[in-house]
Structure formats: structure tokens, C-alpha cells
Rosetta silent file (secondary structure, phi, psi, omega in degrees, C-alpha in Angstrom):
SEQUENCE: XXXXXXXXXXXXXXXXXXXXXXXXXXXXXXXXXXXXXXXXXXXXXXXXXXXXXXXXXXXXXXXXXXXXXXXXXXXXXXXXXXXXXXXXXXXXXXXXXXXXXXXXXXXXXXXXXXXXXXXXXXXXXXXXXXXXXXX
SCORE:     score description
SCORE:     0.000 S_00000001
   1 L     0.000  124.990 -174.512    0.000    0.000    0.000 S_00000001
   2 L   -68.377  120.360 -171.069    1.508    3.457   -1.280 S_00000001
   3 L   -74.957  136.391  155.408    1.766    5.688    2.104 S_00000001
   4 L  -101.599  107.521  179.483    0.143    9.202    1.596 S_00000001
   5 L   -58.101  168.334  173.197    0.923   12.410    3.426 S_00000001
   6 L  -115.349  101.526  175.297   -0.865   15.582    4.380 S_00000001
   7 L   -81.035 -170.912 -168.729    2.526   17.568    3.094 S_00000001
   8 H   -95.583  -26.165  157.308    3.102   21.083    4.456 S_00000001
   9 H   -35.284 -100.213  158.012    1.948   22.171    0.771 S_00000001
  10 H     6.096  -78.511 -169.204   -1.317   20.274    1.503 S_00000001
  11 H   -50.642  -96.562  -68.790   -1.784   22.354    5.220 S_00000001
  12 H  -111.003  -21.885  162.934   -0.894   25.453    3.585 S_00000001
  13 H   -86.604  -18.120  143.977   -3.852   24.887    0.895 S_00000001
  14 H   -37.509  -70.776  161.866   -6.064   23.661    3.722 S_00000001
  15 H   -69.725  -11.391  176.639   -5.768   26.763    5.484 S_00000001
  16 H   -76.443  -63.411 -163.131   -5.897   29.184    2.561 S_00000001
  17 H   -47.663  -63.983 -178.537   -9.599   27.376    1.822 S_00000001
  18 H   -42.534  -60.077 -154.717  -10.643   27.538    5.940 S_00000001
  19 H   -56.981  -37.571 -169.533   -9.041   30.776    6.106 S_00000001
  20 H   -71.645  -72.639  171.992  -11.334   32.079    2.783 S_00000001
  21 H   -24.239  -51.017  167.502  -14.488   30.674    4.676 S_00000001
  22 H   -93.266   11.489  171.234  -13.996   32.521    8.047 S_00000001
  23 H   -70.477  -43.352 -160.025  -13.241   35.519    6.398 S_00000001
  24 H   -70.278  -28.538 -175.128  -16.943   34.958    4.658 S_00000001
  25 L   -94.390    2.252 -178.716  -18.628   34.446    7.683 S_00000001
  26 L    74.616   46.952  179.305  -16.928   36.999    9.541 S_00000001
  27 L  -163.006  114.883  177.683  -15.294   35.002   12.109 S_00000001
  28 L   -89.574  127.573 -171.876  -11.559   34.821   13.065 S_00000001
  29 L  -113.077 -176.896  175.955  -10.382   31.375   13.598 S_00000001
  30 E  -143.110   99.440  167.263   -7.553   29.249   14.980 S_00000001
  31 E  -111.952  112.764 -170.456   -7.026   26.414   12.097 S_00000001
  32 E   -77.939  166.696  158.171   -4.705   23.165   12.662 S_00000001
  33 E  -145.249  122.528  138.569   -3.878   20.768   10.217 S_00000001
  34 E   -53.496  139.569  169.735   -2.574   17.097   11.512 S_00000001
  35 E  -117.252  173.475 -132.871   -0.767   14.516    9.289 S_00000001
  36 L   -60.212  -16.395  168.833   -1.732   10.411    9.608 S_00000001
  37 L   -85.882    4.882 -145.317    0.014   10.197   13.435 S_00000001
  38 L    90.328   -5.705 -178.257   -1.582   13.151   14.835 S_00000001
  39 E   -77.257  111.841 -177.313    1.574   15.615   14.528 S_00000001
  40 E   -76.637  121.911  174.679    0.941   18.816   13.734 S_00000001
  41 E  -100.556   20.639  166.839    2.123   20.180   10.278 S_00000001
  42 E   173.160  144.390  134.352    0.670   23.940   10.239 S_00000001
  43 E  -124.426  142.781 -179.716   -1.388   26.231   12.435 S_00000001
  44 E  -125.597  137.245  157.904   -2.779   29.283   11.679 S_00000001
  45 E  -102.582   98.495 -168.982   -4.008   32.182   14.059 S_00000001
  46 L   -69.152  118.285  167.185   -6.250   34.463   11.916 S_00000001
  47 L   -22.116  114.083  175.462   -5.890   38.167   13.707 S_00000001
  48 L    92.811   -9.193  176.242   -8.276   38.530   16.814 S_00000001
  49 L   -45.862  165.819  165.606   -8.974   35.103   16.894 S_00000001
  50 L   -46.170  132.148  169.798   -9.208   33.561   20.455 S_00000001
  51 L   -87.253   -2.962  178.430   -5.903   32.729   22.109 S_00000001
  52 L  -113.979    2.834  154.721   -7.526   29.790   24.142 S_00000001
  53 L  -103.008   12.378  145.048   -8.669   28.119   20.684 S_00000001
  54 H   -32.055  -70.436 -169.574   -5.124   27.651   19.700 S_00000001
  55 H   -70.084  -33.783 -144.589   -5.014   24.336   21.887 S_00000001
  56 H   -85.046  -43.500 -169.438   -8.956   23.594   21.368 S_00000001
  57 H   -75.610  -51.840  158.769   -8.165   23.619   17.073 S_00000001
  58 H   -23.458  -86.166 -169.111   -4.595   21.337   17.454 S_00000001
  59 H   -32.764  -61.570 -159.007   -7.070   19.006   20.130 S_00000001
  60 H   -64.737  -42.078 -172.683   -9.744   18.625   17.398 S_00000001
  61 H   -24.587  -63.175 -169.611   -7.031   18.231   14.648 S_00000001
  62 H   -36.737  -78.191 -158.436   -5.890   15.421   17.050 S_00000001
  63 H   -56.771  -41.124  166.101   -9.046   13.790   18.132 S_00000001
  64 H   -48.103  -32.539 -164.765  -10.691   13.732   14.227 S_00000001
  65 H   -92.600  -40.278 -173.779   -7.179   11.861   13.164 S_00000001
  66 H   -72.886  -13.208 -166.950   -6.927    9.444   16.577 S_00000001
  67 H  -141.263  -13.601  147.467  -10.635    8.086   16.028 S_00000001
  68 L    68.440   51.971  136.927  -10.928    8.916   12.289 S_00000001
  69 L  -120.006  134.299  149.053  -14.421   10.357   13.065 S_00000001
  70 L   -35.224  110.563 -175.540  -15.694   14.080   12.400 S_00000001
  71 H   -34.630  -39.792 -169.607  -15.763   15.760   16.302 S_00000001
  72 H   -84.991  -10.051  136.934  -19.285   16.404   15.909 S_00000001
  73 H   -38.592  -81.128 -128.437  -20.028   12.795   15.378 S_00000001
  74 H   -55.788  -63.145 -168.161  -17.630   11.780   18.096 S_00000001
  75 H   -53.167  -41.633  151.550  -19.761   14.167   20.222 S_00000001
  76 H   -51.757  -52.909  161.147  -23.051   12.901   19.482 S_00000001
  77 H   -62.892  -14.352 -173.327  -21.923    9.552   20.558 S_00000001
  78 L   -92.560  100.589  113.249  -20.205   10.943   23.882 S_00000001
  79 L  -123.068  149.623 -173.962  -23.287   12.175   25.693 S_00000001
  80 L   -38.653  136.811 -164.245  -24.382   10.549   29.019 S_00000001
  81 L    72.319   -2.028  169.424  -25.877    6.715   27.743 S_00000001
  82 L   -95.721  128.681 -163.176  -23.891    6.658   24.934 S_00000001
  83 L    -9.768  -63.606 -153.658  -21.435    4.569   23.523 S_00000001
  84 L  -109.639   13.189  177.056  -18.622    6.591   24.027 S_00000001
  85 L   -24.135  113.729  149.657  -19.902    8.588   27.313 S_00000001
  86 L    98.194   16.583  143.822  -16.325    9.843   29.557 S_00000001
  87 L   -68.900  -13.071  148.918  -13.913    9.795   26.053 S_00000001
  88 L   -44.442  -40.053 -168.770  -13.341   13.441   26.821 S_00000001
  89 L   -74.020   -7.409 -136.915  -11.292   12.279   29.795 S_00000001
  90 L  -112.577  167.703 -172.536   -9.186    9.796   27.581 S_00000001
  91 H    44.832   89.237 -157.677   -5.670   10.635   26.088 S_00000001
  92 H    27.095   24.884 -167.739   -4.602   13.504   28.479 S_00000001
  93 H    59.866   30.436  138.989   -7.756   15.304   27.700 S_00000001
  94 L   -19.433  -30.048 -133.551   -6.876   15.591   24.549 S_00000001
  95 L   -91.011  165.188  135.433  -10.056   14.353   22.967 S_00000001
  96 L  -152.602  132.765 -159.298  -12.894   17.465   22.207 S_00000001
  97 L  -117.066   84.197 -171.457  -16.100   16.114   21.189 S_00000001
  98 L  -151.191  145.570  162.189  -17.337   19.352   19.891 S_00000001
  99 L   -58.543  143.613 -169.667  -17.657   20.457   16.420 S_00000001
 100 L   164.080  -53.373  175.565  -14.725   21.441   14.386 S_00000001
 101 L   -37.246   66.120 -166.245  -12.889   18.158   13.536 S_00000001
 102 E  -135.112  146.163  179.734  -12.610   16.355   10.351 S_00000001
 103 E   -62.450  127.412 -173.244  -10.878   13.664    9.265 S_00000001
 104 E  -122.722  125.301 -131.732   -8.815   14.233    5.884 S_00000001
 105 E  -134.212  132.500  177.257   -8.776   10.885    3.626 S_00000001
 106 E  -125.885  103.975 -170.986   -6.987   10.074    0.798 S_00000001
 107 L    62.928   55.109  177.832   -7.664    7.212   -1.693 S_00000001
 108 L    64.997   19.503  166.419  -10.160    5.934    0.944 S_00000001
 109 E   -89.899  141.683 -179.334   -7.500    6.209    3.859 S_00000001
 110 E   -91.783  120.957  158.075   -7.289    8.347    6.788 S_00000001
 111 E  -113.353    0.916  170.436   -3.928   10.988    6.804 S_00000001
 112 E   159.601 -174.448 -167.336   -4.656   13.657    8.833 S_00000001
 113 E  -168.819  168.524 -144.359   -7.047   15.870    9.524 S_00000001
 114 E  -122.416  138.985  162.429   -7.981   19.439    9.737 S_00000001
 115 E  -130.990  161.558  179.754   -9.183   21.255   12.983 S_00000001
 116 E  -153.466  140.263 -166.450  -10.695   24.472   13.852 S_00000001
 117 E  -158.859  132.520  145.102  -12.152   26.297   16.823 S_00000001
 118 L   147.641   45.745  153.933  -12.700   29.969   17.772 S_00000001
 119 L  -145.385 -154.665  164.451  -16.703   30.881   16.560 S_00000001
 120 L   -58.534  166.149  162.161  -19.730   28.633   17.341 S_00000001
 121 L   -59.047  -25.244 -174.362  -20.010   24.743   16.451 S_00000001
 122 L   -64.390  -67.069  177.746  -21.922   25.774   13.275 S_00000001
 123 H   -29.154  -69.186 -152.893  -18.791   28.520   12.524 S_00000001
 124 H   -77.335    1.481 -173.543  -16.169   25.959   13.266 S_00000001
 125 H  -112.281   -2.969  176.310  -17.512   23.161   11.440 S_00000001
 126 L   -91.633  -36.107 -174.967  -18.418   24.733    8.335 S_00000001
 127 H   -72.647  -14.395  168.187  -15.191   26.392    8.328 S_00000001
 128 H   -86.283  -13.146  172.927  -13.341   22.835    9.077 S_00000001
 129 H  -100.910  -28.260  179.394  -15.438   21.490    5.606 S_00000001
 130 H   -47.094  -65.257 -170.158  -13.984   24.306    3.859 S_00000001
 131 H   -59.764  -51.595  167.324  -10.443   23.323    4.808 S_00000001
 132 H   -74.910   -4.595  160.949  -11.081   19.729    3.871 S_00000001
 133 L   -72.880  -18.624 -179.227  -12.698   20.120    1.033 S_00000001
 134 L   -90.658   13.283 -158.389   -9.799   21.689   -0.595 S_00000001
 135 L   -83.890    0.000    0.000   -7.749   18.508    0.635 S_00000001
């Protein structure tokens, strides 16, 4: 099987796409991009974004790539009775089962993934389809 990367080319068109998206909506973001371990290969802080959604866009980056699910899936399964109920707590609290997250898949394979945090869940997850759509 041929391995495939998320190259630092790859982030850097990832974030141009997110970056075009929270411009449109008017919302300054904090956007990560992870390659296939979880390692981060680019963040961007768009001016005024949040400084405490730094860690929260890396974390989804993370969590979409360690569990190969979209956060806001993840998150819908995490609530009290649910499958995955207390998975917030799991990898140094790593994990954020919030919207944001998405996995970024190549020839049907998971190689990273793109995260984003610093609007609403709607804001950060449309702007996290942006970024992966350009993937």
C-alpha cells in the first residue's frame, strides 16, 4: 500500500480554503492541520482570533485523526448513555467532542485531519469542511 501524506503544501492549501471561509462568515479562527500520526504540520491564528482556541483547534485536529471520526459525530456519541460517554477524559484530555474536527482521507484512507475552533459549532464546522474540502 503506497503511504500518503498531508505535506506542508497540503496544510498550507487547507488553510488558505478555511481561512477564505472565516473571512466569509466573519469570524476569526484558529485552524490546525494534523498529518496520519496526529503531529501537527501547520497552524494558523487568523488576527483577533481567540488565544484559548489555539489548543482547542490542534485538540480537534488530534481527536478527528486518533478516532478517524468528524468531532461532531464523536460528540453525538459521547453524551451521558452513549457509547462513548467519559472519552473526553481519555488521552490527556486531549479528545474534544465538539464540532470542528474532520478527518482528511486520501484514496479511501485516513492521513490527517484538519481542525478548527474559535466561533460557534456551526462557525467551526463549516469552516473545518472548507479546509477539507480543498484537501
Amino acid at each position: 500500500m503506497e503511504i500518503s501524506l498531508v505535506t506542508l503544501n497540503d496544510a498550507k492549501t487547507i488553510l488558505a480554503a478555511a481561512e477564505k471561509r472565516a473571512v466569509e462568515i466573519g469570524q476569526p479562527m484558529n485552524i490546525a492541520v494534523v498529518d496520519a500520526g496526529g503531529n501537527l504540520v501547520a497552524h494558523e491564528r487568523m488576527d483577533g482570533a481567540w488565544i484559548g482556541s489555539v489548543d482547542i483547534s490542534i485538540n480537534k485536529a488530534f481527536t478527528a485523526r486518533a478516532f478517524n471520526i468528524a468531532t461532531k459525530d464523536l460528540a453525538d456519541n459521547s453524551q451521558p448513555g452513549q457509547q462513548f460517554f467519559g472519552i473526553h477524559g481519555s488521552n490527556h484530555g486531549r479528545i474534544m467532542i465538539f464540532a470542528g474536527g474532520i478527518p482528511l482521507k486520501k484514496n479511501g484512507h485516513v492521513v490527517g485531519a484538519v481542525g478548527v475552533s474559535g466561533g460557534s459549532g456551526e462557525q467551526d464546522q463549516t469552516v473545518a469542511q472548507a479546509g477539507a474540502a480543498a484537501f
